[in-house]
C-alpha positions in Angstrom: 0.0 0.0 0.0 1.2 3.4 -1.2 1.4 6.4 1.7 -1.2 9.1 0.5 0.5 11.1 -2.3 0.9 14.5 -2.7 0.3 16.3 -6.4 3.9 17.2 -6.5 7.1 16.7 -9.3 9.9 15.6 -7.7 12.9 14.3 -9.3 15.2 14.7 -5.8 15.0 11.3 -4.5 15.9 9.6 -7.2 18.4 11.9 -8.0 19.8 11.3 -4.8 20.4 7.4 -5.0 21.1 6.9 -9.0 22.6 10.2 -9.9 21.9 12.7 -12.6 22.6 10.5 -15.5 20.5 7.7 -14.5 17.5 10.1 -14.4 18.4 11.9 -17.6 19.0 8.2 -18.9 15.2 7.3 -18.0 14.4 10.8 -18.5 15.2 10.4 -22.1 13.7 6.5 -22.4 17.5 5.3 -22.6 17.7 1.6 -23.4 14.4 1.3 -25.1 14.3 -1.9 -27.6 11.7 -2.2 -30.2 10.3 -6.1 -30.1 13.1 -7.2 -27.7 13.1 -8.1 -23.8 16.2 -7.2 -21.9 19.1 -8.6 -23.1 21.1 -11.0 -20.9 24.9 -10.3 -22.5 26.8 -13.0 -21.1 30.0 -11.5 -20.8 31.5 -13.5 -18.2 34.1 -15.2 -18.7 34.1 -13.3 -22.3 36.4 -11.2 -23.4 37.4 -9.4 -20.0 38.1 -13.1 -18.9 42.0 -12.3 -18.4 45.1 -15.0 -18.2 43.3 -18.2 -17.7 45.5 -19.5 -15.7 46.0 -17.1 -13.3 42.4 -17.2 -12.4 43.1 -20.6 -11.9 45.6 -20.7 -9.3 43.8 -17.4 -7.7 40.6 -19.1 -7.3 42.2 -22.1 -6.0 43.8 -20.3 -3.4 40.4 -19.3 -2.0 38.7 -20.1 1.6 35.7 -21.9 2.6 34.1 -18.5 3.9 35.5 -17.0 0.1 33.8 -19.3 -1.8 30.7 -19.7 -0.2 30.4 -15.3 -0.6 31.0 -16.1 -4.0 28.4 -18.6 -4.5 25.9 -16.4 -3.0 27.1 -13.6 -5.1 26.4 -16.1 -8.8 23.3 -17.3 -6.8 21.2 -14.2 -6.4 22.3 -12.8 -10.0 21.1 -16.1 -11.1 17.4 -15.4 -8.9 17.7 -11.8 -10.0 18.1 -13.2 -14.0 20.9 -11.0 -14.3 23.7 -11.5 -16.9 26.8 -13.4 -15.7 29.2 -10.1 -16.5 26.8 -8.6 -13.4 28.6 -11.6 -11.0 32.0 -11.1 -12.5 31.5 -7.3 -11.0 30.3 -8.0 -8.3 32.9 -10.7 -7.1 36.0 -8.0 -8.4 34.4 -5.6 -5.9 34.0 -8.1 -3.4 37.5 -9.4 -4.1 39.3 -6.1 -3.9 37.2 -4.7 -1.0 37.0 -7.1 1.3 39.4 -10.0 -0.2 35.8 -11.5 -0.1 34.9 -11.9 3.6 31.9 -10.4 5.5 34.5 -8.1 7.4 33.0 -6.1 10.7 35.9 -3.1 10.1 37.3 -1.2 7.4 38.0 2.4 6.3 35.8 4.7 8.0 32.7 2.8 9.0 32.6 0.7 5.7 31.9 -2.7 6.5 30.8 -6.6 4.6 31.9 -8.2 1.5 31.6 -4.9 -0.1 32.5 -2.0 2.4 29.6 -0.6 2.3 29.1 2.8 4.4 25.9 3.0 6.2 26.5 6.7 6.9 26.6 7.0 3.2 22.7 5.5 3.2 23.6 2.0 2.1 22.3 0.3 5.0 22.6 -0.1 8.8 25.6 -1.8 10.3 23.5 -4.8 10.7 22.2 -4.9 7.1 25.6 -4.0 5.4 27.0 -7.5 7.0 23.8 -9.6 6.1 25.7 -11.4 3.0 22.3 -11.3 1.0 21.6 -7.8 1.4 25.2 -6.4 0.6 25.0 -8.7 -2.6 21.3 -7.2 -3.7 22.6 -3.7 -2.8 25.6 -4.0 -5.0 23.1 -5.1 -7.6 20.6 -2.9 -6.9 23.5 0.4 -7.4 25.2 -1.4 -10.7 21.8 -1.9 -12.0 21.8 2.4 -12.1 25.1 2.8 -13.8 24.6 3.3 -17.0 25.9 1.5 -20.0 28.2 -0.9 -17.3 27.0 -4.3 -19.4 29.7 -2.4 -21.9 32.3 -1.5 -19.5 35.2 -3.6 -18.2 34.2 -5.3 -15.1 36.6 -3.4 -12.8 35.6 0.2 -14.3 31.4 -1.3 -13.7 32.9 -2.1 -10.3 34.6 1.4 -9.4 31.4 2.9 -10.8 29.3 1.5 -7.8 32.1 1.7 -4.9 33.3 4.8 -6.0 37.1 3.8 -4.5 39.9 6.0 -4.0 41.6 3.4 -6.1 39.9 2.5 -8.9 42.4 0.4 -11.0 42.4 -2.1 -8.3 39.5 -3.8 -9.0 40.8 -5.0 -12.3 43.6 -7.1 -10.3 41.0 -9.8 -9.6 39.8 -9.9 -13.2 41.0 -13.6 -14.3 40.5 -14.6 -11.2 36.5 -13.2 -11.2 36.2 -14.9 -14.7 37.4 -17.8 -13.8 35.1 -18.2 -11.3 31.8 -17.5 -12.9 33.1 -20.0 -15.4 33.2 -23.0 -13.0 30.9 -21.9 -9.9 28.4 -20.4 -12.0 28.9 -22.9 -15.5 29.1 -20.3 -17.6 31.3 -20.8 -21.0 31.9 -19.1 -24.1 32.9 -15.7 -25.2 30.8 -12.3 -25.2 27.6 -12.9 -26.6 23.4 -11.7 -25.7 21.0 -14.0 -25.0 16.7 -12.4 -24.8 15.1 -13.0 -22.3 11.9 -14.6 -23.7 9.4 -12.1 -25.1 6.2 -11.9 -22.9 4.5 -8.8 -24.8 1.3 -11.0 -25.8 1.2 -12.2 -21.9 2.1 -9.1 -20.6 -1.3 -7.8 -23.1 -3.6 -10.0 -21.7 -2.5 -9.1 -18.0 -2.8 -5.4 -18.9 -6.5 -5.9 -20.5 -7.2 -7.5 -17.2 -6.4 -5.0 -15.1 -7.9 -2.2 -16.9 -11.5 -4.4 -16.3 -10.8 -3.5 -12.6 -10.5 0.4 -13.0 -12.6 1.5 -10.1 -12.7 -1.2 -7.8 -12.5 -0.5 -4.8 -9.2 -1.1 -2.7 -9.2 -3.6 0.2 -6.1 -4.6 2.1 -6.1 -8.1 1.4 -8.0 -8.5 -1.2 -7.9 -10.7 -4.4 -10.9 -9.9 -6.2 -13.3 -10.0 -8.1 -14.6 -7.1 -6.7 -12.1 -5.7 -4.9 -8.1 -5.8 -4.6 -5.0 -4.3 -2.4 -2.2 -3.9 -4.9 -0.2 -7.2 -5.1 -3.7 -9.0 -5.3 -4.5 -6.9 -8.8 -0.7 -7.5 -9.8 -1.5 -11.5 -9.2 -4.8 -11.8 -10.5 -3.9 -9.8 -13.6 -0.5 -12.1 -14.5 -2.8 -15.4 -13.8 -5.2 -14.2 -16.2 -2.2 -14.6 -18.6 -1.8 -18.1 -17.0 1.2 -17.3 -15.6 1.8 -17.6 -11.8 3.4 -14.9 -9.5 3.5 -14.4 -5.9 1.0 -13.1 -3.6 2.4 -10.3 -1.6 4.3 -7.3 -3.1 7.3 -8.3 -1.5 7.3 -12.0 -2.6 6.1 -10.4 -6.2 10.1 -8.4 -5.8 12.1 -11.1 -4.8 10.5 -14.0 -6.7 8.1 -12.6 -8.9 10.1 -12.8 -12.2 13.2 -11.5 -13.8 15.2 -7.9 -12.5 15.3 -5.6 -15.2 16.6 -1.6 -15.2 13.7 0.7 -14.9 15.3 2.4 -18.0 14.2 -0.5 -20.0 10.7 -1.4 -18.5 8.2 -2.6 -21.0 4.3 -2.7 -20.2 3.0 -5.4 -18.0 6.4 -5.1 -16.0 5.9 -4.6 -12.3 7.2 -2.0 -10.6 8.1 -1.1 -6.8 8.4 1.0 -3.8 10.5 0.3 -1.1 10.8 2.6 2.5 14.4 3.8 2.0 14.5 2.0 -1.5 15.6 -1.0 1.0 15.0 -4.0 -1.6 13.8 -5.9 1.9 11.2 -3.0 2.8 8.7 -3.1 -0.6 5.4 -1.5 0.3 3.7 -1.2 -2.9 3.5 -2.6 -6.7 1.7 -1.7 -9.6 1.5 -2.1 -13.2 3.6 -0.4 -15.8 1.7 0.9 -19.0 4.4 2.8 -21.1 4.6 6.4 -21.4 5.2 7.1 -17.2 1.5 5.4 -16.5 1.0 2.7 -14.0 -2.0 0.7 -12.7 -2.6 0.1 -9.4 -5.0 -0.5 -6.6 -3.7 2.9 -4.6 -5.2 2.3 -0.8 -8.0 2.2 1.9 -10.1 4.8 0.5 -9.6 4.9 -3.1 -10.6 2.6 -6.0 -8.0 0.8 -8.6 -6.6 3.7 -11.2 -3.9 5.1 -14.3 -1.5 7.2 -12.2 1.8 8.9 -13.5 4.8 7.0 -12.7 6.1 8.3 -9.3 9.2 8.6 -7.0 9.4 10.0 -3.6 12.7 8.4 -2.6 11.5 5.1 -2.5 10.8 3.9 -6.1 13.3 0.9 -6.8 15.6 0.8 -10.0 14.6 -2.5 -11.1 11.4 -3.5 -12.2 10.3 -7.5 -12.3 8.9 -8.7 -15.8 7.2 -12.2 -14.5 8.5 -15.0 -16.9 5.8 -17.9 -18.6 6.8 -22.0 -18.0 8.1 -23.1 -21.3 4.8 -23.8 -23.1 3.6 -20.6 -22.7 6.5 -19.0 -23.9 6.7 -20.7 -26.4 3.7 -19.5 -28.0 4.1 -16.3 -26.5 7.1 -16.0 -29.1 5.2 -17.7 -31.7 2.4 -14.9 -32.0 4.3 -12.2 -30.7 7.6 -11.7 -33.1 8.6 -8.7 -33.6 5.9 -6.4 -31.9 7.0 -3.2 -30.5 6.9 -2.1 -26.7 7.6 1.6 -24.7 10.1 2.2 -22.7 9.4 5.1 -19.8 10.1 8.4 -20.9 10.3 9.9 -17.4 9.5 10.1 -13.7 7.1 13.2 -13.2 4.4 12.7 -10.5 3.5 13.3 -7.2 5.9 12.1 -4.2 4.1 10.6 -1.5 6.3 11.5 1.4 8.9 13.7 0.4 11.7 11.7 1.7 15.2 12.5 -0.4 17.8 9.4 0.7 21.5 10.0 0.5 23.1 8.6 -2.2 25.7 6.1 -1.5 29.1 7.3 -1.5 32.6 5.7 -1.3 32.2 2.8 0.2 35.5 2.9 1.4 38.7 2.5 0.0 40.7 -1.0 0.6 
């Protein structure tokens, strides 16, 4: 459920976290494919891969506690359906900032796998050392940098931690390759792989929700005749016979595939989390194109369109729920080559106010 919004443009809060050129990127519906999903570029191992066999013997010198940071690192880009050159940054920055151990000191306050700062608004102390949520944070900051599937994986890296020594993180390059390679069974040189095209799906889930326009809201409700907003979001996708989650939360974390909110097509879900804490989601609702949603808003006021919104809690990755294999199958059958929009801003009323600070430096090695 949404806080009560307040007619007001506000760009500041999500400004704050993704910086200027993230919002200009979205501003000016960067990343926008005609007929294609997101594209998974598997660029790990690839062409950054390094000196093989220096990766080797790196790798091999690894720990118990290393390894298993790793794993978890491959496993939630894996839950996430993020490419594998998204793991290969991730365990460079791990790698350089931590020598990839869930550390309790560091420069400053930074602290965990990735040094994270939580007087630089990445997290409290306890959070910043949770395993999972340092690896989802990283994710949730590279997922704002934009262009970094065509960076180098150390310069990707440097753009999230914003070090003091950037050229470091390209030291564990082999080594990161090598690794995504074996733990993750990755092969292969640079290449893009589509996620599977759900526009037809994604149709049929929109029409349905658009039948619901005016219902009223009820916490806990699934319909018919009423709904709270993850119970429209799930009741719309089933009417596409495809299965999702029932709370917004649940919708986040297992509801589909992560994508950039730069490239969000319609039927995509998208999210608010207090703080834009990936573990805090409050509210979902549909994505249209063109900055509209659909939602069912809260107590008090019936299912509408609304302009897509921010107020410091709008997350940077929307969740495009993915068909079994039958259903996408035909799903790509009838839907080659159709168009979809990508949003062309964020201009709408912020329903708290609440600017976050960006993450900094998360503190040199």
């Amino acid at each position: 459920m949404r806080k009560l919004a307040i007619a007001l443009v506000v760009f500041l809060g999500f400004g704050a976290l993704v910086g200027v050129g993230a919002v200009m990127g979205v501003l000016s519906g960067l990343g926008g494919r005609s007929g294609q999903s997101w594209a998974q570029c598997s660029t790990g191992p690839g062409v950054w891969g390094g000196n093989e066999q220096r990766g080797k013997r790196a790798a091999g010198a690894l720990g118990p506690e290393q390894r298993r940071i790793v794993r978890r690192i491959i496993e939630i880009g894996k839950q996430r359906g993020l490419p594998p050159r998204a793991w290969q940054i991730a365990i460079q920055a791990g790698k350089t900032e931590s020598n990839l151990r869930n550390v309790h000191y560091g420069h400053a306050d930074s602290q965990g796998v990735f040094q994270m700062r939580p007087s630089q608004g990445w997290g409290s102390v306890a959070q910043v050392t949770n395993v999972d949520y340092a690896i989802n944070k990283f994710y949730d900051v590279l997922l704002t940098v934009e262009g970094w599937q065509d960076m180098r994986p150390g310069e990707a890296a440097q753009a999230v931690e914003r070090s003091a020594f950037p050229s470091r993180y390209h030291d564990a390059e082999a080594m990161a390759a090598h690794l995504v390679s074996t733990e993750g069974s990755v092969s292969g040189t640079s290449g893009c792989e589509s996620l599977p095209s759900t526009t037809l799906l994604a149709g049929q889930a929109i029409e349905y929700a658009k039948n619901q326009l005016g219902k009223p809201y009820v916490w806990g409700a699934e319909g018919p005749h009423t709904f709270d907003c993850s119970g429209l979001t799930q009741r719309a996708w089933a009417a596409a016979d495809v299965q999702i989650p029932r709370v917004s939360q649940d919708q986040y974390d297992r509801g589909g595939k992560h994508v950039p909110l730069s490239r969000a097509q319609p039927g995509d879900l998208v999210f608010w989390g207090y703080g834009r804490n990936p573990d805090a989601i409050h509210h979902v609702a549909m994505y249209l194109g063109d900055d509209m949603v659909l939602h069912a808003p809260q107590p008090g006021e019936t299912v509408e369109r609304a302009k897509l919104w921010d107020g410091g809690e709008l997350m940077p990755t929307v969740v495009r729920p993915v068909p079994d294999s039958s259903a996408r199958a035909a799903a790509h059958e009838a839907d080659r080559g159709s168009a979809v929009g990508a949003p062309a801003g964020l201009s709408a009323a912020d329903p708290a106010g609440e600017n976050v600070p960006a993450p900094a430096a998360s503190g040199a090695p």
